[in-house]
C-alpha positions as CSV (number, residue, x, y, z in Angstrom):
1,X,0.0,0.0,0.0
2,X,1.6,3.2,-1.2
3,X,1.6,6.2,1.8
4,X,-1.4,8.4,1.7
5,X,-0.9,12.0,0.8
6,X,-1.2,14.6,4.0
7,X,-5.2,15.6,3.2
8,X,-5.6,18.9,2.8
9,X,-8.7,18.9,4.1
10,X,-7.5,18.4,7.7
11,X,-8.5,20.6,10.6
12,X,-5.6,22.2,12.4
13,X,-5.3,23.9,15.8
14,X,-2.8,26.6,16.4
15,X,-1.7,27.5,20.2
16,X,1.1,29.9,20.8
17,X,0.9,32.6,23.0
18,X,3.0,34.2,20.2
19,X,0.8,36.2,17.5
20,X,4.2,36.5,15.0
21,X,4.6,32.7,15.7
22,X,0.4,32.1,15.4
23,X,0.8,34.5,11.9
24,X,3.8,32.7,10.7
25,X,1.7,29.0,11.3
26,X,-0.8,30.0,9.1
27,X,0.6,31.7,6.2
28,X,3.1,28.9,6.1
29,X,0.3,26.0,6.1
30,X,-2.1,27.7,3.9
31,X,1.1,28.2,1.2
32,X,1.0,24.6,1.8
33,X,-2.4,24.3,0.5
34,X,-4.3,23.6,4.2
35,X,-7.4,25.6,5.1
36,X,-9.1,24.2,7.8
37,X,-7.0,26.2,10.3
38,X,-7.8,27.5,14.0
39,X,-6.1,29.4,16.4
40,X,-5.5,31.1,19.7
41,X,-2.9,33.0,21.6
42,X,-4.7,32.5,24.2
43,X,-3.7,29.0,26.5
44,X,-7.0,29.0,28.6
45,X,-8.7,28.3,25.5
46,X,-7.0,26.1,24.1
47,X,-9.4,22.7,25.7
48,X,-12.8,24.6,24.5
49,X,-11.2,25.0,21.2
50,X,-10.2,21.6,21.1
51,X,-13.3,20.0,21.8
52,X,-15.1,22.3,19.1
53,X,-13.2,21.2,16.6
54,X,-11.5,17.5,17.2
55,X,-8.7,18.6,15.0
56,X,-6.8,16.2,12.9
57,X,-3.3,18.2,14.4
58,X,-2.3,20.2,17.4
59,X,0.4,22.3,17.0
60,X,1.1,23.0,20.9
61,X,4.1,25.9,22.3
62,X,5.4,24.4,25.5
63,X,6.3,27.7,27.1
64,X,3.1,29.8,27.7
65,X,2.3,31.9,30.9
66,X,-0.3,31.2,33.2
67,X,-1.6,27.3,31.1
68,X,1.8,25.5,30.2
69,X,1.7,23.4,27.2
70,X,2.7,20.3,29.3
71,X,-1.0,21.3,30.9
72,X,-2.9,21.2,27.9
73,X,-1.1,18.0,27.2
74,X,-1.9,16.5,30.4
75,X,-5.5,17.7,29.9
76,X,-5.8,16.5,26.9
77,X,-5.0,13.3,27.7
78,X,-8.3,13.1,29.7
79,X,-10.4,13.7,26.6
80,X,-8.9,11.8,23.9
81,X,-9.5,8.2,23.4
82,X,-5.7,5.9,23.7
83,X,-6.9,4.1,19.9
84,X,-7.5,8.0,18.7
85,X,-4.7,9.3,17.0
86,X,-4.6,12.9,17.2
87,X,-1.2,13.9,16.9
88,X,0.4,17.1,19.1
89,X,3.5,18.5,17.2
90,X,5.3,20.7,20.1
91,X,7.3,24.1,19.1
92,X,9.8,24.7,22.2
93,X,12.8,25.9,23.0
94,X,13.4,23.6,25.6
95,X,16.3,21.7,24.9
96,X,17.1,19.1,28.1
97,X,16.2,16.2,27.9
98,X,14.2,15.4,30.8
99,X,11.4,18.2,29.2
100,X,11.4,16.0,25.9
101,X,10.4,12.9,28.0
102,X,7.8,14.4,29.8
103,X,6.0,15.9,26.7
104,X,6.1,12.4,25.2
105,X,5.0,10.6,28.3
106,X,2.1,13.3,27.9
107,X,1.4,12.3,24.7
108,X,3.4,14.6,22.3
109,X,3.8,12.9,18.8
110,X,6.8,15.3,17.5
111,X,9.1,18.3,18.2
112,X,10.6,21.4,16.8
113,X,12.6,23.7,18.3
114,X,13.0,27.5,18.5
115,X,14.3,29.0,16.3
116,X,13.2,26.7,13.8
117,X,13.4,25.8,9.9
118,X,10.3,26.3,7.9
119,X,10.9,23.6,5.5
120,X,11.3,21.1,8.4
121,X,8.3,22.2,9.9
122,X,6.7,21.6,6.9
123,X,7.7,18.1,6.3
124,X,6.9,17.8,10.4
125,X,3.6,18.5,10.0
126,X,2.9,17.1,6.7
127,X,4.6,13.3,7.8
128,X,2.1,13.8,11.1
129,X,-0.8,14.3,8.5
130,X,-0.2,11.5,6.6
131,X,0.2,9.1,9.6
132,X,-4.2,10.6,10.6
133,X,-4.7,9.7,7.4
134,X,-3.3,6.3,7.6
135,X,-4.9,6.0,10.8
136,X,-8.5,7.1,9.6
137,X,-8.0,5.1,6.4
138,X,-7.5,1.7,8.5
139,X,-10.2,2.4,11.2
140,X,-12.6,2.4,8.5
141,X,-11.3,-1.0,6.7
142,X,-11.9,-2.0,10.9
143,X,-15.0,-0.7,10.9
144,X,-16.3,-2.4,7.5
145,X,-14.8,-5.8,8.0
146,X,-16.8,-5.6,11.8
147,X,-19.6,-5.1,9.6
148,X,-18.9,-7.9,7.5
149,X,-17.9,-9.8,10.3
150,X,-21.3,-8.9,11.9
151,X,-23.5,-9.5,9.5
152,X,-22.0,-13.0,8.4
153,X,-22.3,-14.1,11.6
154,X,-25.8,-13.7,11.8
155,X,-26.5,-15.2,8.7
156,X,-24.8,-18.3,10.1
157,X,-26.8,-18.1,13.2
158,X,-29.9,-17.7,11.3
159,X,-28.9,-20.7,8.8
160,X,-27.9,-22.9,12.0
161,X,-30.8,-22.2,13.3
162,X,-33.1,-22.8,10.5
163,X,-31.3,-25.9,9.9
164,X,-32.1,-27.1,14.0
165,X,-35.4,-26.4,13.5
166,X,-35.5,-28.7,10.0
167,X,-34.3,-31.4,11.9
168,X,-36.3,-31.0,14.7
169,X,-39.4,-31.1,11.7
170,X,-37.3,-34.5,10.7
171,X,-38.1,-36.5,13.2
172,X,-41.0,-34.6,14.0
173,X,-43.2,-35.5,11.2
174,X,-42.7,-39.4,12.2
175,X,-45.7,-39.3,15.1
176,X,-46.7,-35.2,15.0
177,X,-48.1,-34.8,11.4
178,X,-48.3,-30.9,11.5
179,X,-44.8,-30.6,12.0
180,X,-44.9,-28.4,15.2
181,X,-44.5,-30.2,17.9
182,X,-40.9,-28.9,18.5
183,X,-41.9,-25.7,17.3
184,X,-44.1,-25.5,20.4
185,X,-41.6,-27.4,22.5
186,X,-39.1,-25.0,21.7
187,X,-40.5,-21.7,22.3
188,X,-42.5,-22.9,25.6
189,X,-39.1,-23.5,26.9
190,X,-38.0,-20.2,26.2
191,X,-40.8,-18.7,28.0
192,X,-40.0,-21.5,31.0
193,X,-36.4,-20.3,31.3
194,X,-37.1,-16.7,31.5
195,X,-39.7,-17.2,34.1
196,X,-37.2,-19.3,36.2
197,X,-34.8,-16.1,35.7
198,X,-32.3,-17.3,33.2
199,X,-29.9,-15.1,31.3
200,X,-31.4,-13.6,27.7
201,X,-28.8,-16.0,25.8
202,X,-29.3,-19.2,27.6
203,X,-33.0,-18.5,26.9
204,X,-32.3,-18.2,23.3
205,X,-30.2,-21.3,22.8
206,X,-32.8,-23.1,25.1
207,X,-35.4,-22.2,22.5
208,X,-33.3,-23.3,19.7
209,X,-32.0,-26.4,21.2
210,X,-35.2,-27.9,22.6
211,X,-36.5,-28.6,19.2
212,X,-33.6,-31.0,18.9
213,X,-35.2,-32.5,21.9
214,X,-36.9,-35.9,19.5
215,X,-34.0,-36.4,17.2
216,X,-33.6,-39.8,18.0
217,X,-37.0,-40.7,17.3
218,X,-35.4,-41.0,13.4
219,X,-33.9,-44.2,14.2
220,X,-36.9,-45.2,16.1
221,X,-39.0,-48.0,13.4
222,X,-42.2,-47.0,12.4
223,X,-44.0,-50.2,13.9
224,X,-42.9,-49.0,17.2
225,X,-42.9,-45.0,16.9
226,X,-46.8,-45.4,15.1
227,X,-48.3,-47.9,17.0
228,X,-51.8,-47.8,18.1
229,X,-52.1,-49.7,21.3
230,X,-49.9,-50.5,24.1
231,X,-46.4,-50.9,23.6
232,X,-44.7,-54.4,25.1
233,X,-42.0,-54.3,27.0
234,X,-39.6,-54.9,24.2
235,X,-41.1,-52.4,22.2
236,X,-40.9,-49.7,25.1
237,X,-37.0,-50.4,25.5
238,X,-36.3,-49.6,22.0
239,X,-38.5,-46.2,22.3
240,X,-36.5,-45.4,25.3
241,X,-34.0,-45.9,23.2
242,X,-34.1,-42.4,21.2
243,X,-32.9,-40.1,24.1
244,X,-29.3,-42.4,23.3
245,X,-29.6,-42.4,19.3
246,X,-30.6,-38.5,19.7
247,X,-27.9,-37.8,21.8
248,X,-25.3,-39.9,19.7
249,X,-26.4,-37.9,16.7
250,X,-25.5,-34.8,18.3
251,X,-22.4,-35.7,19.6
252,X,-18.6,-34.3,19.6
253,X,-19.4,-30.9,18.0
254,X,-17.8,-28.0,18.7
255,X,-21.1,-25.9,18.4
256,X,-22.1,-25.0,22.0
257,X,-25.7,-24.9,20.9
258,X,-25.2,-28.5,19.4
259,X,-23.9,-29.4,22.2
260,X,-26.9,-28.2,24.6
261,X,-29.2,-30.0,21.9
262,X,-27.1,-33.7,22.8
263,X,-27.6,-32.6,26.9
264,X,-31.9,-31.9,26.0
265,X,-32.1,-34.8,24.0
266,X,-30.3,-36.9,26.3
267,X,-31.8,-36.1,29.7
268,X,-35.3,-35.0,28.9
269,X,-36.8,-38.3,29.7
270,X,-34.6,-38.4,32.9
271,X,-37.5,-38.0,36.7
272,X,-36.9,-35.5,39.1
273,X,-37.2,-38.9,41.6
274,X,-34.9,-40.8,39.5
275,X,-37.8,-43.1,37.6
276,X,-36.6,-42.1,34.4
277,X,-34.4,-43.0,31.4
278,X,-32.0,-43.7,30.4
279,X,-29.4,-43.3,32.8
280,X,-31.8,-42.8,35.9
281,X,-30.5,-39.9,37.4
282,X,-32.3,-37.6,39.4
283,X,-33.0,-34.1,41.2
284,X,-30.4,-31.1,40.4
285,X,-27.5,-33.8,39.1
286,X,-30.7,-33.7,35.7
287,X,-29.5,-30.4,33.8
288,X,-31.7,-27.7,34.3
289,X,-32.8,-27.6,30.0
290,X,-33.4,-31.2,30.5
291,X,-35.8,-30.5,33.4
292,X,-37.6,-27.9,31.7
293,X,-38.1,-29.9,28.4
294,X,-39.3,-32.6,30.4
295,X,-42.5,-30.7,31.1
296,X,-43.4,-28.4,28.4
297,X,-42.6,-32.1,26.2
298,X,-45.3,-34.1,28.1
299,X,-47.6,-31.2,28.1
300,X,-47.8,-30.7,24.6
301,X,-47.8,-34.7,24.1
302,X,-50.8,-35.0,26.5
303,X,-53.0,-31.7,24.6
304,X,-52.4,-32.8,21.1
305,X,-53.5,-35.9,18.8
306,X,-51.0,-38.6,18.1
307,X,-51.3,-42.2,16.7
308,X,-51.7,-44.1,20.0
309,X,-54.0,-41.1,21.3
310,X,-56.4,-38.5,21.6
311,X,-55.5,-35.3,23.1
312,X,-56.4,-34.2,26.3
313,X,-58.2,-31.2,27.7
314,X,-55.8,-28.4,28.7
315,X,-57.4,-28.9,32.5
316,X,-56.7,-32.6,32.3
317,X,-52.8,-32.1,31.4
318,X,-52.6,-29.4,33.9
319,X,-53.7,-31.9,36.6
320,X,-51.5,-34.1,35.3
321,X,-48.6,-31.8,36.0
322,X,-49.4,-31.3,39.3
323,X,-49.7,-35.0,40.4
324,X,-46.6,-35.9,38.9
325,X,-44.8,-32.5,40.3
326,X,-42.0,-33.9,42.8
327,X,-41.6,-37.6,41.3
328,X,-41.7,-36.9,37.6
329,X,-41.2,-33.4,37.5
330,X,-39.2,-30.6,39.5
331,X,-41.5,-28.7,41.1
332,X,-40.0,-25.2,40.4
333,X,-40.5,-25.8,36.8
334,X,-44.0,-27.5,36.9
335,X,-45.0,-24.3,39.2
336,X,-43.3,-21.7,36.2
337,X,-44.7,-23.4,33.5
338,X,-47.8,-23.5,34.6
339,X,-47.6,-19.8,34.9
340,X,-47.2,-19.9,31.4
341,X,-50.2,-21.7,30.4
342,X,-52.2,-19.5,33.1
343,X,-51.0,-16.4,30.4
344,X,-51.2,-18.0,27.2
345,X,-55.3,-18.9,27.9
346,X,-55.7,-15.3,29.4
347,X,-54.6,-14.3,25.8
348,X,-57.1,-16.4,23.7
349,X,-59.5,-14.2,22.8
350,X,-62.9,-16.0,20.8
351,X,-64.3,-14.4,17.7
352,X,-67.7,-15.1,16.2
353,X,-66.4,-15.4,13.0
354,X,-63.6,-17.9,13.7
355,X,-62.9,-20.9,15.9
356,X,-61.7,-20.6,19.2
357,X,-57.8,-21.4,18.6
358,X,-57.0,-24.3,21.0
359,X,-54.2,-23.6,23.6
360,X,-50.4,-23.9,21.4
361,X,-51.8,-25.8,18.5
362,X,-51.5,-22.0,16.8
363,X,-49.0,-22.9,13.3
364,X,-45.3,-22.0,12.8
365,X,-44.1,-22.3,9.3
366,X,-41.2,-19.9,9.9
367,X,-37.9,-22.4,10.3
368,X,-36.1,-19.1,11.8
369,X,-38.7,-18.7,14.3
Protein backbone atom coordinates (compact mmCIF):
# COMPACT_ATOMS: atom_id res chain seq x y z
CA UNK A 1 0.00 0.00 0.00
CA UNK A 2 1.65 3.17 -1.16
CA UNK A 3 1.60 6.25 1.76
CA UNK A 4 -1.39 8.42 1.71
CA UNK A 5 -0.87 11.97 0.79
CA UNK A 6 -1.22 14.61 3.98
CA UNK A 7 -5.22 15.56 3.18
CA UNK A 8 -5.64 18.90 2.77
CA UNK A 9 -8.69 18.91 4.08
CA UNK A 10 -7.45 18.43 7.67
CA UNK A 11 -8.54 20.64 10.65
CA UNK A 12 -5.55 22.21 12.41
CA UNK A 13 -5.26 23.91 15.77
CA UNK A 14 -2.76 26.59 16.41
CA UNK A 15 -1.74 27.45 20.18
CA UNK A 16 1.14 29.94 20.75
CA UNK A 17 0.87 32.57 22.97
CA UNK A 18 2.96 34.17 20.20
CA UNK A 19 0.82 36.23 17.51
CA UNK A 20 4.23 36.48 15.03
CA UNK A 21 4.60 32.68 15.69
CA UNK A 22 0.37 32.12 15.45
CA UNK A 23 0.79 34.46 11.88
CA UNK A 24 3.82 32.65 10.75
CA UNK A 25 1.66 29.05 11.33
CA UNK A 26 -0.82 30.01 9.14
CA UNK A 27 0.61 31.66 6.22
CA UNK A 28 3.09 28.86 6.05
CA UNK A 29 0.28 26.03 6.11
CA UNK A 30 -2.08 27.73 3.93
CA UNK A 31 1.13 28.18 1.25
CA UNK A 32 0.98 24.62 1.81
CA UNK A 33 -2.43 24.34 0.49
CA UNK A 34 -4.29 23.60 4.17
CA UNK A 35 -7.42 25.62 5.14
CA UNK A 36 -9.15 24.21 7.82
CA UNK A 37 -7.00 26.24 10.26
CA UNK A 38 -7.76 27.54 14.03
CA UNK A 39 -6.07 29.37 16.39
CA UNK A 40 -5.48 31.14 19.66
CA UNK A 41 -2.85 32.97 21.59
CA UNK A 42 -4.70 32.53 24.22
CA UNK A 43 -3.66 29.00 26.48
CA UNK A 44 -6.97 28.96 28.57
CA UNK A 45 -8.71 28.31 25.54
CA UNK A 46 -6.98 26.12 24.13
CA UNK A 47 -9.35 22.66 25.68
CA UNK A 48 -12.82 24.63 24.52
CA UNK A 49 -11.17 24.97 21.24
CA UNK A 50 -10.24 21.59 21.07
CA UNK A 51 -13.29 20.04 21.78
CA UNK A 52 -15.05 22.27 19.09
CA UNK A 53 -13.15 21.22 16.58
CA UNK A 54 -11.50 17.47 17.18
CA UNK A 55 -8.71 18.58 15.02
CA UNK A 56 -6.82 16.17 12.91
CA UNK A 57 -3.28 18.16 14.43
CA UNK A 58 -2.30 20.21 17.35
CA UNK A 59 0.39 22.34 17.01
CA UNK A 60 1.06 23.04 20.92
CA UNK A 61 4.13 25.94 22.29
CA UNK A 62 5.41 24.37 25.54
CA UNK A 63 6.28 27.75 27.11
CA UNK A 64 3.12 29.85 27.68
CA UNK A 65 2.27 31.92 30.92
CA UNK A 66 -0.34 31.16 33.15
CA UNK A 67 -1.60 27.34 31.08
CA UNK A 68 1.79 25.52 30.21
CA UNK A 69 1.65 23.37 27.24
CA UNK A 70 2.68 20.31 29.28
CA UNK A 71 -1.00 21.30 30.88
CA UNK A 72 -2.85 21.21 27.95
CA UNK A 73 -1.09 18.03 27.21
CA UNK A 74 -1.90 16.53 30.44
CA UNK A 75 -5.48 17.74 29.87
CA UNK A 76 -5.81 16.49 26.86
CA UNK A 77 -5.05 13.26 27.70
CA UNK A 78 -8.30 13.09 29.66
CA UNK A 79 -10.41 13.69 26.61
CA UNK A 80 -8.90 11.84 23.95
CA UNK A 81 -9.54 8.18 23.40
CA UNK A 82 -5.73 5.89 23.68
CA UNK A 83 -6.87 4.07 19.94
CA UNK A 84 -7.52 8.02 18.72
CA UNK A 85 -4.67 9.25 17.04
CA UNK A 86 -4.56 12.86 17.20
CA UNK A 87 -1.22 13.92 16.89
CA UNK A 88 0.39 17.05 19.05
CA UNK A 89 3.47 18.49 17.18
CA UNK A 90 5.29 20.65 20.08
CA UNK A 91 7.26 24.09 19.12
CA UNK A 92 9.75 24.71 22.24
CA UNK A 93 12.76 25.95 23.01
CA UNK A 94 13.43 23.56 25.60
CA UNK A 95 16.27 21.72 24.94
CA UNK A 96 17.07 19.14 28.06
CA UNK A 97 16.22 16.25 27.90
CA UNK A 98 14.19 15.36 30.82
CA UNK A 99 11.38 18.18 29.19
CA UNK A 100 11.45 16.02 25.87
CA UNK A 101 10.42 12.87 27.99
CA UNK A 102 7.85 14.41 29.84
CA UNK A 103 5.97 15.93 26.72
CA UNK A 104 6.08 12.44 25.20
CA UNK A 105 4.97 10.65 28.27
CA UNK A 106 2.06 13.27 27.85
CA UNK A 107 1.37 12.29 24.65
CA UNK A 108 3.44 14.57 22.32
CA UNK A 109 3.85 12.92 18.82
CA UNK A 110 6.82 15.32 17.51
CA UNK A 111 9.12 18.31 18.22
CA UNK A 112 10.65 21.44 16.84
CA UNK A 113 12.59 23.74 18.26
CA UNK A 114 12.97 27.54 18.49
CA UNK A 115 14.29 28.97 16.30
CA UNK A 116 13.17 26.73 13.83
CA UNK A 117 13.37 25.78 9.94
CA UNK A 118 10.31 26.29 7.92
CA UNK A 119 10.93 23.57 5.46
CA UNK A 120 11.28 21.14 8.37
CA UNK A 121 8.29 22.25 9.94
CA UNK A 122 6.66 21.64 6.91
CA UNK A 123 7.68 18.10 6.33
CA UNK A 124 6.90 17.75 10.37
CA UNK A 125 3.56 18.53 10.02
CA UNK A 126 2.86 17.12 6.71
CA UNK A 127 4.62 13.28 7.75
CA UNK A 128 2.07 13.78 11.12
CA UNK A 129 -0.78 14.25 8.54
CA UNK A 130 -0.16 11.46 6.57
CA UNK A 131 0.16 9.06 9.62
CA UNK A 132 -4.17 10.57 10.58
CA UNK A 133 -4.71 9.71 7.38
CA UNK A 134 -3.34 6.34 7.56
CA UNK A 135 -4.90 6.00 10.78
CA UNK A 136 -8.45 7.12 9.60
CA UNK A 137 -7.98 5.08 6.45
CA UNK A 138 -7.46 1.73 8.50
CA UNK A 139 -10.17 2.44 11.17
CA UNK A 140 -12.61 2.43 8.53
CA UNK A 141 -11.29 -1.05 6.72
CA UNK A 142 -11.86 -2.05 10.89
CA UNK A 143 -15.01 -0.72 10.87
CA UNK A 144 -16.29 -2.43 7.49
CA UNK A 145 -14.82 -5.78 7.98
CA UNK A 146 -16.83 -5.57 11.84
CA UNK A 147 -19.56 -5.14 9.60
CA UNK A 148 -18.90 -7.94 7.52
CA UNK A 149 -17.92 -9.76 10.31
CA UNK A 150 -21.27 -8.91 11.94
CA UNK A 151 -23.54 -9.53 9.50
CA UNK A 152 -22.00 -12.97 8.43
CA UNK A 153 -22.31 -14.11 11.63
CA UNK A 154 -25.79 -13.66 11.83
CA UNK A 155 -26.46 -15.16 8.73
CA UNK A 156 -24.77 -18.27 10.14
CA UNK A 157 -26.83 -18.14 13.15
CA UNK A 158 -29.90 -17.71 11.31
CA UNK A 159 -28.95 -20.74 8.81
CA UNK A 160 -27.95 -22.93 12.00
CA UNK A 161 -30.82 -22.17 13.29
CA UNK A 162 -33.07 -22.80 10.54
CA UNK A 163 -31.33 -25.92 9.93
CA UNK A 164 -32.11 -27.09 14.00
CA UNK A 165 -35.41 -26.41 13.48
CA UNK A 166 -35.47 -28.68 10.03
CA UNK A 167 -34.34 -31.39 11.89
CA UNK A 168 -36.28 -31.03 14.65
CA UNK A 169 -39.45 -31.08 11.73
CA UNK A 170 -37.34 -34.47 10.67
CA UNK A 171 -38.10 -36.49 13.15
CA UNK A 172 -40.96 -34.57 14.05
CA UNK A 173 -43.22 -35.52 11.23
CA UNK A 174 -42.68 -39.43 12.24
CA UNK A 175 -45.70 -39.29 15.14
CA UNK A 176 -46.67 -35.19 14.95
CA UNK A 177 -48.06 -34.80 11.38
CA UNK A 178 -48.30 -30.92 11.50
CA UNK A 179 -44.81 -30.61 12.05
CA UNK A 180 -44.89 -28.40 15.15
CA UNK A 181 -44.45 -30.19 17.86
CA UNK A 182 -40.93 -28.95 18.50
CA UNK A 183 -41.88 -25.71 17.29
CA UNK A 184 -44.14 -25.51 20.36
CA UNK A 185 -41.61 -27.36 22.49
CA UNK A 186 -39.06 -24.98 21.72
CA UNK A 187 -40.54 -21.72 22.32
CA UNK A 188 -42.49 -22.86 25.58
CA UNK A 189 -39.10 -23.51 26.88
CA UNK A 190 -37.98 -20.25 26.18
CA UNK A 191 -40.84 -18.74 28.00
CA UNK A 192 -40.03 -21.50 31.01
CA UNK A 193 -36.38 -20.26 31.31
CA UNK A 194 -37.12 -16.69 31.52
CA UNK A 195 -39.67 -17.25 34.07
CA UNK A 196 -37.20 -19.33 36.19
CA UNK A 197 -34.80 -16.10 35.72
CA UNK A 198 -32.35 -17.35 33.21
CA UNK A 199 -29.86 -15.09 31.35
CA UNK A 200 -31.36 -13.57 27.70
CA UNK A 201 -28.82 -15.96 25.82
CA UNK A 202 -29.32 -19.19 27.58
CA UNK A 203 -33.02 -18.46 26.92
CA UNK A 204 -32.28 -18.18 23.33
CA UNK A 205 -30.25 -21.34 22.83
CA UNK A 206 -32.76 -23.06 25.13
CA UNK A 207 -35.41 -22.23 22.48
CA UNK A 208 -33.27 -23.34 19.71
CA UNK A 209 -32.05 -26.42 21.23
CA UNK A 210 -35.17 -27.85 22.64
CA UNK A 211 -36.54 -28.62 19.21
CA UNK A 212 -33.64 -31.05 18.92
CA UNK A 213 -35.18 -32.54 21.95
CA UNK A 214 -36.86 -35.94 19.48
CA UNK A 215 -33.97 -36.37 17.23
CA UNK A 216 -33.56 -39.78 17.99
CA UNK A 217 -37.01 -40.74 17.31
CA UNK A 218 -35.37 -41.00 13.45
CA UNK A 219 -33.90 -44.18 14.19
CA UNK A 220 -36.90 -45.19 16.14
CA UNK A 221 -38.96 -48.02 13.39
CA UNK A 222 -42.17 -47.02 12.41
CA UNK A 223 -43.98 -50.15 13.91
CA UNK A 224 -42.90 -49.04 17.18
CA UNK A 225 -42.86 -45.05 16.91
CA UNK A 226 -46.79 -45.36 15.10
CA UNK A 227 -48.33 -47.86 16.96
CA UNK A 228 -51.80 -47.77 18.13
CA UNK A 229 -52.06 -49.72 21.29
CA UNK A 230 -49.93 -50.55 24.09
CA UNK A 231 -46.35 -50.86 23.61
CA UNK A 232 -44.67 -54.43 25.07
CA UNK A 233 -42.01 -54.28 26.95
CA UNK A 234 -39.57 -54.91 24.19
CA UNK A 235 -41.10 -52.42 22.21
CA UNK A 236 -40.88 -49.73 25.07
CA UNK A 237 -36.96 -50.39 25.53
CA UNK A 238 -36.27 -49.62 22.02
CA UNK A 239 -38.51 -46.25 22.32
CA UNK A 240 -36.46 -45.43 25.28
CA UNK A 241 -34.00 -45.91 23.24
CA UNK A 242 -34.05 -42.37 21.23
CA UNK A 243 -32.91 -40.12 24.09
CA UNK A 244 -29.30 -42.36 23.31
CA UNK A 245 -29.60 -42.36 19.27
CA UNK A 246 -30.61 -38.47 19.75
CA UNK A 247 -27.87 -37.81 21.78
CA UNK A 248 -25.26 -39.92 19.69
CA UNK A 249 -26.42 -37.90 16.72
CA UNK A 250 -25.46 -34.77 18.26
CA UNK A 251 -22.42 -35.73 19.60
CA UNK A 252 -18.62 -34.33 19.55
CA UNK A 253 -19.38 -30.92 18.01
CA UNK A 254 -17.76 -27.97 18.73
CA UNK A 255 -21.06 -25.88 18.40
CA UNK A 256 -22.08 -24.99 22.01
CA UNK A 257 -25.75 -24.95 20.89
CA UNK A 258 -25.23 -28.54 19.42
CA UNK A 259 -23.93 -29.39 22.24
CA UNK A 260 -26.87 -28.15 24.58
CA UNK A 261 -29.18 -30.01 21.88
CA UNK A 262 -27.09 -33.68 22.80
CA UNK A 263 -27.65 -32.61 26.93
CA UNK A 264 -31.95 -31.94 25.98
CA UNK A 265 -32.09 -34.79 23.97
CA UNK A 266 -30.26 -36.93 26.28
CA UNK A 267 -31.75 -36.14 29.69
CA UNK A 268 -35.26 -35.00 28.88
CA UNK A 269 -36.80 -38.27 29.68
CA UNK A 270 -34.60 -38.42 32.94
CA UNK A 271 -37.49 -38.01 36.65
CA UNK A 272 -36.86 -35.54 39.12
CA UNK A 273 -37.18 -38.91 41.59
CA UNK A 274 -34.89 -40.80 39.47
CA UNK A 275 -37.75 -43.05 37.58
CA UNK A 276 -36.56 -42.05 34.43
CA UNK A 277 -34.39 -42.97 31.40
CA UNK A 278 -31.99 -43.74 30.44
CA UNK A 279 -29.42 -43.27 32.77
CA UNK A 280 -31.75 -42.81 35.91
CA UNK A 281 -30.46 -39.90 37.37
CA UNK A 282 -32.28 -37.63 39.38
CA UNK A 283 -32.96 -34.15 41.22
CA UNK A 284 -30.42 -31.15 40.40
CA UNK A 285 -27.53 -33.79 39.14
CA UNK A 286 -30.68 -33.69 35.71
CA UNK A 287 -29.55 -30.39 33.84
CA UNK A 288 -31.75 -27.67 34.35
CA UNK A 289 -32.79 -27.62 29.98
CA UNK A 290 -33.40 -31.17 30.53
CA UNK A 291 -35.75 -30.51 33.35
CA UNK A 292 -37.62 -27.89 31.69
CA UNK A 293 -38.05 -29.91 28.38
CA UNK A 294 -39.30 -32.62 30.37
CA UNK A 295 -42.48 -30.73 31.06
CA UNK A 296 -43.35 -28.42 28.39
CA UNK A 297 -42.58 -32.08 26.23
CA UNK A 298 -45.31 -34.09 28.07
CA UNK A 299 -47.63 -31.18 28.13
CA UNK A 300 -47.83 -30.71 24.58
CA UNK A 301 -47.82 -34.69 24.14
CA UNK A 302 -50.84 -35.02 26.50
CA UNK A 303 -52.95 -31.73 24.58
CA UNK A 304 -52.40 -32.78 21.05
CA UNK A 305 -53.49 -35.86 18.85
CA UNK A 306 -50.96 -38.61 18.12
CA UNK A 307 -51.27 -42.21 16.66
CA UNK A 308 -51.68 -44.09 20.04
CA UNK A 309 -53.99 -41.11 21.28
CA UNK A 310 -56.44 -38.54 21.60
CA UNK A 311 -55.46 -35.26 23.09
CA UNK A 312 -56.44 -34.24 26.25
CA UNK A 313 -58.19 -31.18 27.73
CA UNK A 314 -55.80 -28.43 28.71
CA UNK A 315 -57.42 -28.89 32.46
CA UNK A 316 -56.66 -32.64 32.31
CA UNK A 317 -52.78 -32.06 31.36
CA UNK A 318 -52.62 -29.36 33.92
CA UNK A 319 -53.66 -31.86 36.62
CA UNK A 320 -51.49 -34.08 35.33
CA UNK A 321 -48.56 -31.81 36.00
CA UNK A 322 -49.43 -31.30 39.26
CA UNK A 323 -49.66 -35.05 40.44
CA UNK A 324 -46.56 -35.91 38.93
CA UNK A 325 -44.77 -32.54 40.31
CA UNK A 326 -41.99 -33.93 42.81
CA UNK A 327 -41.59 -37.58 41.32
CA UNK A 328 -41.70 -36.87 37.62
CA UNK A 329 -41.16 -33.37 37.47
CA UNK A 330 -39.16 -30.63 39.54
CA UNK A 331 -41.50 -28.70 41.15
CA UNK A 332 -39.96 -25.21 40.35
CA UNK A 333 -40.47 -25.85 36.81
CA UNK A 334 -43.96 -27.54 36.93
CA UNK A 335 -45.01 -24.29 39.24
CA UNK A 336 -43.25 -21.66 36.17
CA UNK A 337 -44.73 -23.44 33.47
CA UNK A 338 -47.83 -23.55 34.59
CA UNK A 339 -47.60 -19.84 34.92
CA UNK A 340 -47.23 -19.91 31.43
CA UNK A 341 -50.21 -21.66 30.37
CA UNK A 342 -52.21 -19.46 33.06
CA UNK A 343 -50.96 -16.39 30.44
CA UNK A 344 -51.20 -18.01 27.16
CA UNK A 345 -55.26 -18.89 27.95
CA UNK A 346 -55.72 -15.29 29.36
CA UNK A 347 -54.57 -14.31 25.83
CA UNK A 348 -57.13 -16.38 23.69
CA UNK A 349 -59.53 -14.16 22.84
CA UNK A 350 -62.88 -15.97 20.78
CA UNK A 351 -64.27 -14.41 17.72
CA UNK A 352 -67.70 -15.12 16.18
CA UNK A 353 -66.37 -15.42 13.02
CA UNK A 354 -63.59 -17.86 13.67
CA UNK A 355 -62.91 -20.90 15.89
CA UNK A 356 -61.66 -20.65 19.15
CA UNK A 357 -57.81 -21.38 18.57
CA UNK A 358 -56.95 -24.25 20.99
CA UNK A 359 -54.19 -23.64 23.60
CA UNK A 360 -50.39 -23.92 21.40
CA UNK A 361 -51.79 -25.76 18.46
CA UNK A 362 -51.46 -21.97 16.79
CA UNK A 363 -49.02 -22.90 13.27
CA UNK A 364 -45.31 -22.01 12.82
CA UNK A 365 -44.09 -22.25 9.32
CA UNK A 366 -41.18 -19.93 9.89
CA UNK A 367 -37.91 -22.39 10.29
CA UNK A 368 -36.08 -19.09 11.79
CA UNK A 369 -38.71 -18.68 14.30
Amino acid sequence: MSPLPPAKDAVILIVDDSLANVELFTRLLRGSGYSNLYATTEPEEALDLYAAYAPDLLILDLMMPRVTGFDILEQLGTIVDDDDYRPVLVITALSDTESKRKALALGAHDFVHKPFDLQELRLRIDNLLKTRSLHLRYRHLNATLEHEVAKRTADLLAAQNEVLTRLGWAADYRDDTTGQHTVRVGKRSAKVAAELGLAPQRVAAIHRAARLHDLGKIGIPDSILLKKGPLSTEEYEVMKSHTIIGAKLLSRSRSKLLELSKTIALTHHEAFDGSGYPRGIAGDAIPLEGRIVAVVDVFDALTTVRPYKAAWPCSDAVDELRRLSGSKFDPEVVEAFLRIIAAEQAEVVPHADRKQRSLGSAPDDDPTA
